[in-house]
Structures are given as structure tokens and as C-alpha cells.
N, C-alpha and C positions, 0 to 999 in steps of 0.2 A: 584654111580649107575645112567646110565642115560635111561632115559625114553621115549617112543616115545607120541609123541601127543595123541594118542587114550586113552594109558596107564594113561596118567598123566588127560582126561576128564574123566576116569572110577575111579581115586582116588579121585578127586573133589566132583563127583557128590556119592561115597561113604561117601566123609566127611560130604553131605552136609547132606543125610540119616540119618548120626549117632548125628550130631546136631538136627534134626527133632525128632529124636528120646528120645533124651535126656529132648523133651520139651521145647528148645531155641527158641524165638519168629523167626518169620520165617526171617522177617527184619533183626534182628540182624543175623541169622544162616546164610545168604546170606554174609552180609559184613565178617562175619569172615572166612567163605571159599572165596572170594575174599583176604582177606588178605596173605592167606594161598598161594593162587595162586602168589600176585604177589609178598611173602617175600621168600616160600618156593621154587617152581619150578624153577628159573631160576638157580637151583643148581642142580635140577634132567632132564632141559631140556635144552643141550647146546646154541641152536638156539635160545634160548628167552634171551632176552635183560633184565637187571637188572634195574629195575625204583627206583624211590622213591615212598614208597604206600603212604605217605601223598600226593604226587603230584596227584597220581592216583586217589587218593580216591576223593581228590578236585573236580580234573576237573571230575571226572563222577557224582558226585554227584551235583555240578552246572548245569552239561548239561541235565541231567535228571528232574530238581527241574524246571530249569528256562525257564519254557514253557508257551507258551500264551494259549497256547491246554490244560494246565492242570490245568489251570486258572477253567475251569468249570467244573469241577470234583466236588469242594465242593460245589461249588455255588448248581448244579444239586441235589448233596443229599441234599442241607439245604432246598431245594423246595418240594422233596420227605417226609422228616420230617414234613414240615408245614405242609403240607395236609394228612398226616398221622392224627396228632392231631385233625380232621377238624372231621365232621360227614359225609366224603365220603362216607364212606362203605354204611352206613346207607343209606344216600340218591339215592347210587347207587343200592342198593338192589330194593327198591319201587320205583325206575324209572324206571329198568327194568321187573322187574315181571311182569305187564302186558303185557307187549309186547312178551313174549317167552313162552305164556301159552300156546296157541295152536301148538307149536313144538313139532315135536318127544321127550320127556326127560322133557318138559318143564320147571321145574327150575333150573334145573342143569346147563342151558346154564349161569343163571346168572353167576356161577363160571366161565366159559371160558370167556365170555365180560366183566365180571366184571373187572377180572384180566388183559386183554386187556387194558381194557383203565385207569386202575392204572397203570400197567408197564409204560404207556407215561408220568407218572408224578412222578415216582419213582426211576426206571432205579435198583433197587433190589428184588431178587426172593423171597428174605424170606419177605420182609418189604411186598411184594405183594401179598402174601399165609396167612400172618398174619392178613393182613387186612380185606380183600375181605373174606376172613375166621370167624373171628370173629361175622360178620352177618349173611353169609348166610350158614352156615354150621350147626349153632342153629335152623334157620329158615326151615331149610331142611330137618333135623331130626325129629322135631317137627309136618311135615307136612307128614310124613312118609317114606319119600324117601329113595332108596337102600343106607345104609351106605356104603358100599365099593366103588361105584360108587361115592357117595358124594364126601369120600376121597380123593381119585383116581381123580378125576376130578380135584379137589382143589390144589393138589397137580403135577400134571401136568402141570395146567394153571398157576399156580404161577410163573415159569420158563420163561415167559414168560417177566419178569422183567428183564432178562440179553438180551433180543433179541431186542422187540421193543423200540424202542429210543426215549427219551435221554437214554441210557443206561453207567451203569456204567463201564462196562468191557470193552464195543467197544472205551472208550477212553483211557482207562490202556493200549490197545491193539491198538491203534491209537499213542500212544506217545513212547510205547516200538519198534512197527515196522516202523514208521514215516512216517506211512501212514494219510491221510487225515481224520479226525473227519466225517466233512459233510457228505464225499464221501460214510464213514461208515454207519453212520443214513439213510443214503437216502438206500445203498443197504439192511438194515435190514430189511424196511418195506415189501418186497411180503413175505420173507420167515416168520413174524410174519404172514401176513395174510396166509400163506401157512399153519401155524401152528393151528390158531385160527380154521378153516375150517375142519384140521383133528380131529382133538380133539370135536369140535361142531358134523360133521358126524359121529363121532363113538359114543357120548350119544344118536344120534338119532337112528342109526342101533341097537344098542343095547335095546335101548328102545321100537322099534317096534318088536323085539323079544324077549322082556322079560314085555311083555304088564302088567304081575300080577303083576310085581313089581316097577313099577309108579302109583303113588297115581292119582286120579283125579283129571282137573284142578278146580282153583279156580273160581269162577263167575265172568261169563266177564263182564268187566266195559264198561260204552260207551266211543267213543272214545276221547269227550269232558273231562274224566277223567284221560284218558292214554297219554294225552298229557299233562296235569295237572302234572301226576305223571310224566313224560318222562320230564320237564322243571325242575327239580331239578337238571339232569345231564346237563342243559346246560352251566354253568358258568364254569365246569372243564374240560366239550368241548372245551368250549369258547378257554379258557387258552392253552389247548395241543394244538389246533390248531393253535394258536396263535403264539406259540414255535416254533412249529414245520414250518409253514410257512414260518416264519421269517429267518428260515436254508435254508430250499431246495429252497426256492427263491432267496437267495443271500443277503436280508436285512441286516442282520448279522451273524457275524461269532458265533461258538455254543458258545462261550465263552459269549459276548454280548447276546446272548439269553438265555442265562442262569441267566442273570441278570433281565430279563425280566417274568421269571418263578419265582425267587426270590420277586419283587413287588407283581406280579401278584399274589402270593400264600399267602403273607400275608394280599393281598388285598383282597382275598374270606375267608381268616381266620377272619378276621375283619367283612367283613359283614356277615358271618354267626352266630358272637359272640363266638366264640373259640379262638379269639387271646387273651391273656392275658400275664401278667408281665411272667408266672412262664413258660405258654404254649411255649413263644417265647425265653424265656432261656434254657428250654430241646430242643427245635430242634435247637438251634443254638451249646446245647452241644454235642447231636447225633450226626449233619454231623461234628462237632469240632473231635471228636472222632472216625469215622469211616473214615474222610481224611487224618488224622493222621496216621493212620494205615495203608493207602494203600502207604502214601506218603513213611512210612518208608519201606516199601517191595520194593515200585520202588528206593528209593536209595540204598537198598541191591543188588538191582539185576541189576541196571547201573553201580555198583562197581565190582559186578562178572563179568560182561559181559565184561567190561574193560580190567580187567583180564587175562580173557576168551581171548580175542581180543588178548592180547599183543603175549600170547603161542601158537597161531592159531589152537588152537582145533577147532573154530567152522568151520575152513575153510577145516580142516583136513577130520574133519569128511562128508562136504560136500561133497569133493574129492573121500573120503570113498563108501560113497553112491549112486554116481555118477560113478564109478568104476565097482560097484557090476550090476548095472543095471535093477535096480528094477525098475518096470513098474510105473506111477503116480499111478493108483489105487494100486497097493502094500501097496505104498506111505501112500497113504492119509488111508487104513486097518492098517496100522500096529500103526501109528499117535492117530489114533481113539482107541484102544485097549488103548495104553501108557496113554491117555489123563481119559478112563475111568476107568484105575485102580488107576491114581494119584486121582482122584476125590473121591475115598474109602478114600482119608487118609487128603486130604487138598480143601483149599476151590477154587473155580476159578480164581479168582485175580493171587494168587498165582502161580497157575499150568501154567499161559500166563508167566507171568514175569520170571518163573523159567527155563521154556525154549524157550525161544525168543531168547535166544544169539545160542543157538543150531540149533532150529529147522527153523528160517526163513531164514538163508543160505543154507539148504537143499530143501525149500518150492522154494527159490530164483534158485535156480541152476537146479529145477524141470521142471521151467516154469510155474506154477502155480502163478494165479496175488494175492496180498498180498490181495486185496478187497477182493475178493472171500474168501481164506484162511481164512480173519478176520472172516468175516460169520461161517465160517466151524468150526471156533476152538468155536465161539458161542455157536454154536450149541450144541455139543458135550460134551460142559461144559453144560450147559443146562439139558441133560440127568446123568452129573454127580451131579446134585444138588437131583436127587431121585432114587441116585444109593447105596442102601447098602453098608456098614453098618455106613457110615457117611455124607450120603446127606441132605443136613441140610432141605430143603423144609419137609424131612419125620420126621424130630425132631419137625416142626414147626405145623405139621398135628398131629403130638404125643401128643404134649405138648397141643393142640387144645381139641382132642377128648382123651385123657388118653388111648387110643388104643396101644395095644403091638408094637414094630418096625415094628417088622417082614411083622403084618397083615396091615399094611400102607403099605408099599413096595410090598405085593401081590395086593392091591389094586392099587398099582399104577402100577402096570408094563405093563397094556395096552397101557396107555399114553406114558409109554418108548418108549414101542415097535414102538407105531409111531411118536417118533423123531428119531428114529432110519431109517425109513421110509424116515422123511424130510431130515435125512441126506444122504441117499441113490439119492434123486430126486436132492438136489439143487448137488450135486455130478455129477449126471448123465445127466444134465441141468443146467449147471452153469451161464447161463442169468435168470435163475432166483432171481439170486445175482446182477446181474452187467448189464443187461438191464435198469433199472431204474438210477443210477446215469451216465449211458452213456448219456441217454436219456435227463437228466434235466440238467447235467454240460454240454451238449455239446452246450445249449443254448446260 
């Protein structure tokens, strides 16, 4: 029986279903449907050429493994773990509290900046919802604050770990479409701050209309105290800007800056008195643990792609879609639906790397520039982190406050609603992606 190209990527991506299903780590479910691809098809598909799957497997798996780009993928989380262990949260809590009392919402904003400027040192959603969480979510409750909003906010803003940079997906998504790290980081930043700005405006509109249910602020301190308290955030100031500098300016590459966040983080773990024997062997087994796991998805999924590659489905279906005539915004609606129903059932990482051999030949053939796109699929993944009934940010808000699923995910769907919002504007206004790294590379 032979098969045509479309035929034979709709049995792929059924095998790769019913392994997911079965419970097969995802890594491994990826390699054994590339397997499948390149022992089985070239019997059900004349035109594809019969390889050796050790050859195949080799060389993608080398070509994907052996990157100087993904050089700082662990480095980035072991930095994010050190300062996990550290008394951030804490110190960022009473850094900012003074300063956002007289705002519409007043301490709820700590949830949005808090989480802001953990994401620059974490580059994950959940490690960023758990933290930022564990202080001010007690501290919030305890002071009377609207619990759904609390939630809601927290959970929101947490998301914000995959977007502003160093982030961990823009390099999963950097290395899989091979496109530029830097170029990435640098375009993240407006739509973070596009993001922190909606989320901050909406506890404050909401707050001015729901005036009985914010508590009174706390007594103002003079400002000799609020800078007191506000110098506790400057040493992990210090450090992100430090990182981050060292990128958009060309110092070094994110790899070498990542090494740089790696010192620097045990260096403020040390002087705060949290570095210890046992502190600096669990974050060294965390990011050990957590790059392991991606490492093994991305060589799942440069073996599929391989594959993929050798049977020309992905070019097929480009051809396919290019054929039919679908407008870009089609495009990029139908994109965003796919992306948030895979996001019900699997985590981000995954959803980039699973269909990157598909869908960036289609993105390619669009006209659409891969910077932007990186942003976009961000984003989107973003919204699938507190999208029912598997977005992990809403497990991390659960397991926080013992709160039903359900009533976390009503609490948060405002926040959805506006990244739904920010993916609507950088969509509609795509220099709000790619103005900024036009601007500083073209230096």
C-alpha cells in the first residue's frame, strides 16, 4: 500500500498520540516515532529513500546536542535554582510594598513586578508563580485582599517566566528554528513590558471599581525607609542587569552570560548566607534534572524531524497550505487554537519541539519572520500555562492555596483574556517584536 505524504504525517503524528497516551516519556515517544518514520515509511512511501536509522539517529542527534546556543540552557536554570533557594521572594516582597501602596490595587501589583523581575532570573513559569507566591500570596490574604484577584494575578504573572529573558523556551525555540538566541531576548523585552502593564492596569481598573474589596493601605513610611526597604532589591537588580547588558550590548554571547548569572548567583547566595554544602547540591541537581529532560525531548524531536525531513511531509504540507490560500491571519488563528489545545494536555517545551519540523516551513513559506513568530508562539504558550485542565501555573496556584481547579482558572481567566489581548496587538503591530532588536543589532 502506498501512501502519500500528507497520509503518511497524519499516521506519524497518530503514533505519536497514541504513545502520549500510553504514558511514554515524551522524549522517548518522539524517538520511537522517528524510528517508525525512517524503518517503516520508506515501504509505505516510494519517493523516500531508505537510510540507516543508526546513521539518522547519529547525525541528528549530534546536530541538535552540539550547540554553543544550548550551552546556556543549564547554565540559565542552575542560576534560576540558586536564587530560588536565596530569601528573593522575601526580600522582594518588603522591597516593594512600600512603593505600590498608593496605587489603584496596591499590593497586588507586588504579584505582577514581583514576578517580573524573578522571570529575568529564572526563565520558568512555575519556578516563578511558586516563588513570588509563597510570600505574597500569605501576606495578601492575611491583609484581606480579594482572593480571586490574589490568585488570578499570581497566576497570570507567573507566565511571565517563559516571555521575559533569559528565558527558557526562547532558547528550546532558538536552537529548534535556528534562529538567534540574542535576537530573541532582545525582541521579548517590549512585549514583557507590554504584558506587565496590562495585567498592572487591569488590578488597577478593577480596583477603582471594586473600591470595598481592597483593604486599606498600610502606613506610609518616609521615604528614608522606602529606599531602605527598596535596597534589598538591588543586588538581583544588580545581577539581571548585569546579564542582561552583557547580551543586548554585544559583551557576550548568552552562553558566556550565562556563566556570568551562574557566579553572580552564587555570589549573592553567599552573601546573603543561603549558600550551603546541601543548598548548592539541590540546585545543581534541579537544573541537572530539568536539562536532562529538555535535552532528551530536543533529541526526540531532531530525530523525528530528521525523519520528517527525509519523507518531505513538512515540505508537503507547506506546499499544502500554500496551495489552499489561507490568509496569514488564518494562519497565525488556526496556529493559536492547535497550540492552545496541545497546551490542555502537554507542557511548552514540548508543544515548540513537537511541531517545529511542521509548522516553521509553513511559518517560512508565509512570509512571516521567525523573530516575530518566536515571540508569538511565546506567547500563546504563556496562555497555555493557565489554560484548563492542565496548565501547570493553575496546579502551582492549587497546591499554593488548597483551592479547587476549577475556581483558580475562573480566577484567572482575566489575565488570559488579556494575553489573548497581547497576542491580538504584537499580531496586529509586529514592530512591537522586532523594533527593538532592529534597533540595537543594527548597531
Amino acid at each position: 500500500m502506498d501512501l502519500s505524504q500528507m497520509e503518511a504525517g497524519a499516521l506519524l503524528l497518530a503514533l505519536l498520540f497514541l504513545f502520549l497516551g500510553l504514558g511514554v516519556w515524551i522524549g522517548l515517544a518522539l524517538m520511537l516515532v522517528g524510528f517508525c518514520g525512517v524503518v517503516v515509511l520508506p515501504w509505505l512511501i516510494p519517493a523516500m529513500p531508505a537510510m540507516p536509522v543508526e546513521k539518522v539517529m547519529g547525525t541528528a542527534i549530534w546536530q541538535a546536542m552540539a550547540s554553543w546556543t544550548l550551552a546556556a540552557l543549564p547554565l540559565f536554570i542552575w542560576m534560576g535554582e540558586i536564587l530560588f533557594r536565596t530569601r528573593l521572594s522575601e526580600d522582594m516582597f518588603r522591597g516593594l510594598a512600600p512603593w505600590v501602596q498608593r496605587l489603584p490595587g496596591r499590593l497586588m501589583h507586588v504579584n505582577v513586578i514581583g514576578c517580573a523581575i524573578f522571570a529575568a532570573v529564572s526563565g520558568s513559569s512555575a519556578a516563578t508563580a511558586a516563588t513570588i507566591g509563597k510570600m505574597s500570596l500569605p501576606a495578601l490574604l492575611q491583609r484581606g485582599y480579594h482572593r480571586p484577584m490574589a490568585m488570578g494575578s499570581l497566576a497570570g504573572a507567573g507566565t511571565l517566566g517563559l516571555l521575559i529573558p533569559p528565558s527558557i523556551v526562547m532558547i528550546v525555540y532558538g536552537v529548534a528554528a535556528e534562529v538567534s538566541v540574542v535576537r530573541l531576548f532582545i525582541a521579548g523585552v517590549l512585549p514583557g513590558v507590554l504584558l506587565v502593564t496590562l495585567f498592572s492596569g487591569y488590578i488597577a481598573v478593577w480596583s477603582l471599581l471594586n473600591p470595598g474589596l481592597t483593604p486599606p493601605r498600610d502606613p506610609s513610611l518616609p521615604l528614608r525607609e522606602k529606599l531602605r526597604a527598596g535596597a534589598r532589591l538591588f543586588p538581583v537588580l544588580a545581577l539581571v542587569g548585569f546579564v542582561m547588558a552583557s547580551i543586548y550590548f554585544g559583551w557576550a554571547t548568552a552562553t558566556e552570560a550565562a556563566v556570568f548569572g551562574v557566579a553572580g548567583a552564587l555570589a549573592l547566595s553567599a552573601w546573603g548566607g543561603t549558600l550551603s554544602r546541601a543548598s548548592l547540591l539541590d540546585s545543581l541537581m534541579g537544573a541537572t534534572r530539568l536539562a536532562c529532560m529538555i535535552n532528551l525531548i530536543l533529541a526526540g524531536a531532531a530525530f523525528l524531524t530528521q525523519a520528517m525531513a527525509y519523507s518531505g511531509i513538512p515540505a508537503a504540507m507547506a506546499a499544502w497550505v500554500g496551495q489552499q490560500g489561507f490568509s496569514p491571519a488564518m494562519i497565525i488563528l488556526v496556529l493559536t487554537l492547535i497550540y492552545l489545545v496541545l497546551g490542555c494536555f502537554i507542557d511548552g517545551i514540548s508543544m515548540i519541539v513537537l511541531t517545529a519540523s511542521v509548522v516553521l516551513p509553513v511559518i517560512a513559506a508565509a512570509g512571516f519572520d521567525l523573530v516575530w513568530f518566536g515571540i508569538f508562539i511565546v506567547l500563546v504558550v504563556e496562555m497555555a500555562q493557565i489554560t484548563p485542565p492542565v496548565g501547570f501555573n493553575l496546579f502551582v496556584i492549587q497546591g499554593l492555596t488548597g483551592e479547587n481547579i476549577l475556581a483558580v482558572a475562573r480566577a484567572t481567566l482575566p489575565f488570559f483574556l488579556l494575553m489573548a489581548l497581547a497576542v491580538v496587538l504584537v499580531t496586529a503591530f509586529p514592530a512591537i517584536v522586532t523594533w527593538l532588536p532592529e534597533t540595537m543589532l543594527a548597531r
